[in-house]
C-alpha positions as CSV (number, residue, x, y, z in Angstrom):
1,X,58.9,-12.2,-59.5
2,X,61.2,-9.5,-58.8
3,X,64.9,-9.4,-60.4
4,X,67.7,-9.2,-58.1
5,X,69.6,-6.3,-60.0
6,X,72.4,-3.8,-59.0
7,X,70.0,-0.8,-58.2
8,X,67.8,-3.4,-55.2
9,X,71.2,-4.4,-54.5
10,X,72.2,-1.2,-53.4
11,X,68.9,-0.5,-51.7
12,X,69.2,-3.5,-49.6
13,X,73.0,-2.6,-48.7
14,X,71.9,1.2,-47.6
15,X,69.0,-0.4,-45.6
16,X,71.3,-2.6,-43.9
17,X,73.6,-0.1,-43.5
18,X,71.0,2.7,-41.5
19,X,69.8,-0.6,-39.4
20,X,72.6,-1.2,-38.4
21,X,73.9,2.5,-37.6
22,X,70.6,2.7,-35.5
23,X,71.8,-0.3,-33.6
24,X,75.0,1.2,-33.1
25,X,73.9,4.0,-31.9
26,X,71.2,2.3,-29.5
27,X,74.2,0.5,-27.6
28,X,76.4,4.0,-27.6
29,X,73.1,5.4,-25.9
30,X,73.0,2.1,-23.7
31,X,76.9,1.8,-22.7
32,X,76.8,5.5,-21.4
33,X,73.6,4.7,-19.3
34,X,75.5,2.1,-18.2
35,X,78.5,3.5,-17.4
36,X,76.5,6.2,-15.6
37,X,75.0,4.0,-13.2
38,X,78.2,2.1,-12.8
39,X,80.1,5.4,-11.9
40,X,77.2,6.3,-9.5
41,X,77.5,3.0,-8.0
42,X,81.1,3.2,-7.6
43,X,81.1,6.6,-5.8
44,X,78.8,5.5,-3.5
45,X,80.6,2.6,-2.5
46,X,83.7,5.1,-2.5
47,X,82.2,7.0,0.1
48,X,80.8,4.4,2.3
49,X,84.1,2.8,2.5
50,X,85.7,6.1,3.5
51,X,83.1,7.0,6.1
52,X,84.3,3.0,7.4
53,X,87.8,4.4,7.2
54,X,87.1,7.2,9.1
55,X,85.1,6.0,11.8
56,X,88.4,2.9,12.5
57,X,90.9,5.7,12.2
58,X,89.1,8.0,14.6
59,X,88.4,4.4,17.3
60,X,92.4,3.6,16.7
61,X,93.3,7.3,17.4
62,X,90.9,7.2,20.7
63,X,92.8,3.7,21.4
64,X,96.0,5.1,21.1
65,X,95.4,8.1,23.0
66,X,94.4,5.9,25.8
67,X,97.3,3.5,25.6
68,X,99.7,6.4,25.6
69,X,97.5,8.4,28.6
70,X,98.2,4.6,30.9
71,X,101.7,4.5,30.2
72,X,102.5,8.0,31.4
73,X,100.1,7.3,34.0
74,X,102.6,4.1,35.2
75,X,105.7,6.6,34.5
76,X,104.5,9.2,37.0
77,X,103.5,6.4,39.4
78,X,107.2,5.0,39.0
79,X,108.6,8.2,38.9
80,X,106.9,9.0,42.2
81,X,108.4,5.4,43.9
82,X,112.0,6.5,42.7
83,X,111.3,9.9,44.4
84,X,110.1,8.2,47.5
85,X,112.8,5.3,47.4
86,X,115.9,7.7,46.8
87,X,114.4,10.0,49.4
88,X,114.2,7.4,52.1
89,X,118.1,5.9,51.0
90,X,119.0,9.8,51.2
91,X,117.5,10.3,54.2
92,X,118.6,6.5,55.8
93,X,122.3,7.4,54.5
94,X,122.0,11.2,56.4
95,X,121.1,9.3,59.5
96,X,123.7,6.2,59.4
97,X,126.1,9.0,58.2
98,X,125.0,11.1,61.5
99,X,125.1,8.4,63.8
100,X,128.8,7.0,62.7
101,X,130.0,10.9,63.1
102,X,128.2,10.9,66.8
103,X,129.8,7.8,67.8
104,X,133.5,9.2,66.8
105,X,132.7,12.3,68.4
């Protein structure tokens, strides 16, 4: 049977010691793989939510375009019935007008 002196001691501590500075070093090695693949991950989930971004930015531009495009549209059409309606009360007033100097002439 073996004594348990100072000098085994010591072995058994080193031992210990490098086992567990290869373990150490396995899960260094093992969080940067992971983090790499997390980081890869994330970027591609960054870019697919931009391209989403994009693509509902560009559709609410296009929307807004067209919103703004109808209400000139209905601005020029009311903008031609004032034109039309003022005309006509110009030209209604210019005749009344005409008529009322006729009969005092």
């Amino acid at each position: 049977m073996h004594s348990w002196n100072d000098d085994r001691l010591d072995d058994l501590n080193n031992r210990v010691d490098a086992g567990f500075t290869r373990v150490e070093a396995r899960i260094d090695s093992l969080d940067s793989k992971i983090d790499a693949k997390i980081d890869a991950k994330i970027d591609r989930l960054d870019a697919k939510i931009d391209a989403k971004i994009d693509a509902a930015a560009f559709e609410l531009r296009e929307e807004i375009k067209d919103g703004v495009h109808q209400i000139n549209s209905r601005f020029d059409a009311m903008q031609q019935t004032f034109i039309r309606v003022g005309g006509g009360l110009i030209g209604v007033l210019f005749a009344s007008g005409a008529g009322l100097i006729a009969t005092q002439l």
